[in-house]
VEXDREN-2710 file (C-alpha; in Angstrom, 1 decimal):
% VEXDREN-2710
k/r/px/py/pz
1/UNK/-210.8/100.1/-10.7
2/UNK/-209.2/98.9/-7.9
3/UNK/-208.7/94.7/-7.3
4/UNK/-209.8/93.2/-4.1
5/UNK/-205.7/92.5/-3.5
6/UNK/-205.1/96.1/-2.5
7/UNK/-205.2/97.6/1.0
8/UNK/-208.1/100.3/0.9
9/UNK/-207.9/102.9/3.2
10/UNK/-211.8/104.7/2.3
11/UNK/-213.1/108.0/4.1
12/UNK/-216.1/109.2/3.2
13/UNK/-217.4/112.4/2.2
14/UNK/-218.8/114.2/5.8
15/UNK/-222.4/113.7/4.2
16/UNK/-221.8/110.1/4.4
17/UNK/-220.6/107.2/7.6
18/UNK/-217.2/106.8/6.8
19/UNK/-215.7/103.1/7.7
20/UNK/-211.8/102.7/7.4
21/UNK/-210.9/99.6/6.2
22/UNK/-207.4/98.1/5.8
23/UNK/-207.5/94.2/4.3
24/UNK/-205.1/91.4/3.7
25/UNK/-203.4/92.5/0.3
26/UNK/-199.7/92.4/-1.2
27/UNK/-199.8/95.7/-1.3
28/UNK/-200.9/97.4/2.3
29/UNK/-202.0/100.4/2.7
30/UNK/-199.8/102.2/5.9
31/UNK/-201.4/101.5/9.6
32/UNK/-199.5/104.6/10.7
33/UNK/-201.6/106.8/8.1
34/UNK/-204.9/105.3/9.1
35/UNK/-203.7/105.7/13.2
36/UNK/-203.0/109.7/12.2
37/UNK/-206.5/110.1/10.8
38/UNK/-208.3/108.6/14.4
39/UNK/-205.6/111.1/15.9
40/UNK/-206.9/114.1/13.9
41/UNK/-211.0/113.0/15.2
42/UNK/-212.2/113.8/12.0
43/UNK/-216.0/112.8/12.2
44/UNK/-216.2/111.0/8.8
45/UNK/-213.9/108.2/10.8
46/UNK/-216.5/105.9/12.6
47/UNK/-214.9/102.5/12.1
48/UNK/-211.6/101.0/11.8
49/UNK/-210.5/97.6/11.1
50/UNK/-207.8/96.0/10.2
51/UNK/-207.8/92.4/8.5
52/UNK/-204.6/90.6/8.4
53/UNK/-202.8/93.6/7.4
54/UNK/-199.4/92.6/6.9
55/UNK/-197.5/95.6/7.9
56/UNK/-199.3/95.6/11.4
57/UNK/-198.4/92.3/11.4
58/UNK/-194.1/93.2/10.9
59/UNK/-194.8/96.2/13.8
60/UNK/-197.8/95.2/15.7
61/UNK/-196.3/96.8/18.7
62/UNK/-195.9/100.2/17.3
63/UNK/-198.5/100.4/15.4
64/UNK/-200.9/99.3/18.3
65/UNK/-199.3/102.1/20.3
66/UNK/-200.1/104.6/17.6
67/UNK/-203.4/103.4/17.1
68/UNK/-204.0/103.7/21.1
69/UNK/-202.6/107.4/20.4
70/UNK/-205.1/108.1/18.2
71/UNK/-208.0/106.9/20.5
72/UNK/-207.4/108.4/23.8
73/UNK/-208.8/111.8/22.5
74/UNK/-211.1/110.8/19.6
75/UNK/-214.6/111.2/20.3
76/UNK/-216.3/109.6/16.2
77/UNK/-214.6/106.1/16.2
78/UNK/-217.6/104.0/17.3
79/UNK/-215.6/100.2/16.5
80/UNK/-212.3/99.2/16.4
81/UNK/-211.3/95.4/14.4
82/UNK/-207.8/94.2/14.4
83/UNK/-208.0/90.7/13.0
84/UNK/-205.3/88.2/12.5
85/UNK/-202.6/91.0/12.7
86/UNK/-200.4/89.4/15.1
87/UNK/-201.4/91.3/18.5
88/UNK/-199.6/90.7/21.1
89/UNK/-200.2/91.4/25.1
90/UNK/-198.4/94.9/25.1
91/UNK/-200.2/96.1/21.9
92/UNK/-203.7/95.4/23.6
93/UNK/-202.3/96.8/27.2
94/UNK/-201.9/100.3/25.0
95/UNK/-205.4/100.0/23.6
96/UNK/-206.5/98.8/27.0
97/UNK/-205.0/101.9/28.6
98/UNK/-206.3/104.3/25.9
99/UNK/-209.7/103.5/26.3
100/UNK/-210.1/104.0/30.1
101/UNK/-211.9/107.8/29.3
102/UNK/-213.1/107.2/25.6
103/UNK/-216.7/107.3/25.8
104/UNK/-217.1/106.5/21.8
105/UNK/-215.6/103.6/21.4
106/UNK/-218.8/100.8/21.5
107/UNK/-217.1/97.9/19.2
108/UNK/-213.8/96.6/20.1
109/UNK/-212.7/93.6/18.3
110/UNK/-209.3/91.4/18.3
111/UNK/-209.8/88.0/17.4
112/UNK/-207.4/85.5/15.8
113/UNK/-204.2/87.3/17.4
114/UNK/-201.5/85.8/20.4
115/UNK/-203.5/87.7/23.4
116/UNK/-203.7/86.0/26.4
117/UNK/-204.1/86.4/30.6
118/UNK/-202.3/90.1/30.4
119/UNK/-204.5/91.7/27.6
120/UNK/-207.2/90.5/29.0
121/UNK/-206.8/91.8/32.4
122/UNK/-205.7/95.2/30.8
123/UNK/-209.1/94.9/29.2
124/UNK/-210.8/93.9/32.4
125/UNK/-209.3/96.7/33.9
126/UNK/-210.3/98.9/31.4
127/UNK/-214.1/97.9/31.4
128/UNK/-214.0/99.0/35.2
129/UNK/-214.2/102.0/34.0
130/UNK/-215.2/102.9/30.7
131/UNK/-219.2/102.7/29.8
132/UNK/-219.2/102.7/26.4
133/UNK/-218.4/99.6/25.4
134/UNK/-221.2/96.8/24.4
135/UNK/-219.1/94.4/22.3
136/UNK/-216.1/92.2/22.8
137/UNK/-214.7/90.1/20.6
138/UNK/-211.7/87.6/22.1
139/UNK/-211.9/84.8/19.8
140/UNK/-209.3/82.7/18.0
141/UNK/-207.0/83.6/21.2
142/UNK/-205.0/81.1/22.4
143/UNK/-205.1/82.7/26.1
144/UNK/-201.7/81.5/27.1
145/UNK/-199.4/78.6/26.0
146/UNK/-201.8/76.3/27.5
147/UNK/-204.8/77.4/25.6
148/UNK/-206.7/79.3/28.7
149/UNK/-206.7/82.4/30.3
150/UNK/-206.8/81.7/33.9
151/UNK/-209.2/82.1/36.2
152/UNK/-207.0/85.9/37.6
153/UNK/-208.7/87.8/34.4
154/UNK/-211.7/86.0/34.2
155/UNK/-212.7/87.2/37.8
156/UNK/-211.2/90.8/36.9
157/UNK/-213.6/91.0/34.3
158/UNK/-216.1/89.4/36.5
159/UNK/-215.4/92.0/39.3
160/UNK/-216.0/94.5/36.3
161/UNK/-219.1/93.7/35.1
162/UNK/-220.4/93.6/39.3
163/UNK/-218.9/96.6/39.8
164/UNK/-220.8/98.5/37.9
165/UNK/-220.0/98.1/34.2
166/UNK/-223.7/97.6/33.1
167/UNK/-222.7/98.4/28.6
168/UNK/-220.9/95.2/28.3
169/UNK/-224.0/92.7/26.6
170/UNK/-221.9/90.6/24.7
171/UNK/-218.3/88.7/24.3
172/UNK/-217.4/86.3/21.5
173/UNK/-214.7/83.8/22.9
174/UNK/-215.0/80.2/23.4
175/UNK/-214.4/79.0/27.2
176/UNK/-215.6/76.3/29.2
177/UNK/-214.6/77.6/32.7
178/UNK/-216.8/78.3/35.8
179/UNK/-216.1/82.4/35.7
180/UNK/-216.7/82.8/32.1
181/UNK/-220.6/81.6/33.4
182/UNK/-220.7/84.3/35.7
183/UNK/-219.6/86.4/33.7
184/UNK/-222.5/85.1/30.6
185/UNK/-225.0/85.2/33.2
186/UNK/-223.7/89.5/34.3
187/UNK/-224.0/90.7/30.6
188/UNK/-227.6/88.4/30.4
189/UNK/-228.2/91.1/33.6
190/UNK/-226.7/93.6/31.2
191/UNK/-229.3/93.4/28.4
192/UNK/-232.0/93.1/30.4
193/UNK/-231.0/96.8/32.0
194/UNK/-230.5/97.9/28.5
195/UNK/-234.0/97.1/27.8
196/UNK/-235.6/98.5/30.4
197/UNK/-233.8/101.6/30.0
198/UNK/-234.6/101.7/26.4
199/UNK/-238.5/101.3/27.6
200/UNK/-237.8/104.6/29.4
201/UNK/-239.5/106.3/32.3
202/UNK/-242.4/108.9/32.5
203/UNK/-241.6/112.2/31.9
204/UNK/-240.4/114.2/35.1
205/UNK/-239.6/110.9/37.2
206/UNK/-235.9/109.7/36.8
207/UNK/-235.1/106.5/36.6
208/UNK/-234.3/104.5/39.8
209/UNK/-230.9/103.7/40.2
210/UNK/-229.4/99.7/40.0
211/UNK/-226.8/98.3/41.8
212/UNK/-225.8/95.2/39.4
213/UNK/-224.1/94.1/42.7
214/UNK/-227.0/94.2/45.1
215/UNK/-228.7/92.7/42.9
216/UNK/-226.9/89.9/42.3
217/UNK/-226.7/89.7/46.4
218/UNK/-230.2/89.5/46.7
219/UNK/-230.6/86.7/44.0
220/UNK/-228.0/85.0/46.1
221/UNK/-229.8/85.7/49.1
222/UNK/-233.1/84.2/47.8
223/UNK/-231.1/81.1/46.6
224/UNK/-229.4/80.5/50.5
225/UNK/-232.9/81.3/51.7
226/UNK/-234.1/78.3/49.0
227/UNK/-231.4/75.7/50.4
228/UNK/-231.9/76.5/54.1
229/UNK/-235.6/75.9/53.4
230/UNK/-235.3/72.7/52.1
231/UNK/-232.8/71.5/54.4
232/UNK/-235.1/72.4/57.0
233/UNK/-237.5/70.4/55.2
234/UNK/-235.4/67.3/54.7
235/UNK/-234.4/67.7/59.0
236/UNK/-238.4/67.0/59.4
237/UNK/-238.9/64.7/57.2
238/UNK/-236.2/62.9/59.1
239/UNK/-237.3/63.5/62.3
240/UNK/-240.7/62.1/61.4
241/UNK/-239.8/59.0/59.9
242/UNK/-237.4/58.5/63.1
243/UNK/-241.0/59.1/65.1
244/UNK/-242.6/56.5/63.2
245/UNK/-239.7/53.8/63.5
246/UNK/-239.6/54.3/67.2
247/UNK/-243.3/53.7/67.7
248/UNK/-242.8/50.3/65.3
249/UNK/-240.4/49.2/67.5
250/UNK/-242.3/49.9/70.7
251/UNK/-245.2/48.0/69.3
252/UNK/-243.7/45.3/68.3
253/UNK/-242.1/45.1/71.6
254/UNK/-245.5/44.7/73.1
255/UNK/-246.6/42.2/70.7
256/UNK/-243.9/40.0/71.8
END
């Protein structure tokens, strides 16, 4: 039997869901082996991930760009993990740029690497486009030297998620920044589409179409509309209590 310190590198039979796994060992299985089988879209491959996998972590760069290879035509690969395998910007640019037409892909997952503000505008920029994605995961990043990504791919993933992207329902980072809000209250938007889609329609009607955008306009439309109300409100109040002061003033006038 094998220990749990060697690198497994599993494929199931075609009967069965495969999952590719590659884990911290002394002894690692090769990335580039694992990157050839996504390449040959064998359907038994439905997951990969790869767990501080120390020969990634000696060529992370080129073994990103074969991994990225191996998804831009592979149509089984449902997740992707690289964990604590020394990403770096360029190796998530590849991914990034490989995954603008997969339309598998529903998992991707790269926490606990050195990503910061270019990855993740890669992956913004990516998410414009692809709709197959549901799950991010960005934690353990550092963002940049300073510990944040900056607000230039925060509001590219923002722009995404109001341009249309309405897969994206969830992103595991930790930020404390005014876009990363916006961007928790789009994928809220998200999984409340997703639901009501999952409800369904009745047969022979389609399904009306959404504009996350509009949507949002009207909600901020409805919230001006709120403020100018009120502010309207507070003018009166004003105007009346000025009234009533006046007429004080004018009576006591008399009095005297």
């Amino acid at each position: 039997s094998l220990s749990l310190s060697l690198s497994l590198c599993l494929v199931a039979p075609l009967s069965f869901t495969a999952h590719l796994l590659l884990f911290s060992t002394r002894m690692s299985m090769r990335p580039k082996d694992c990157a050839a089988k996504l390449a040959d879209n064998s359907p038994s491959l439905t997951r990969v991930v790869l767990v501080d996998n120390a020969l990634f972590q000696m060529k992370s760069l080129e073994y990103a760009e074969l991994i990225a290879d191996g998804l831009k035509n592979n149509s089984h690969c449902v997740e992707l993990t690289i964990d604590k395998c020394g990403l770096l910007d360029q190796g998530a640019v590849k991914i990034a740029e490989a995954l603008h037409n997969n339309t598998t892909l529903e998992k991707l997952s790269l926490p606990n690497n050195k990503l910061g503000p270019i990855a993740l505008g890669a992956i913004a920029e990516m998410l414009k486009v692809n709709r197959s994605i549901s799950e991010l995961n960005l934690s353990g990043n550092s963002g940049s030297a300073g510990g944040k990504w900056g607000d230039a791919p925060l509001t590219a993933l923002a722009d995404a998620l109001e341009g249309g992207n309405t897969t994206l329902t969830k992103i595991v980072w930790r930020l404390d920044n005014r876009i990363s809000w916006k961007i928790t209250k789009l994928m809220s938007r998200n999984v409340e589409l997703g639901r009501r889609q999952a409800a369904g329609t009745p047969e022979g009607k389609s399904s009306p179409v959404i504009s996350p955008k509009r949507t949002e306009e009207k909600k901020e439309e409805k919230e001006l509309s709120a403020l100018e109300k009120k502010k309207q409100e507070i003018a009166k109040r004003k105007q009346e209590e000025d009234a009533e002061k006046k007429r004080e003033e004018e009576k006591k006038r008399e009095e005297e």
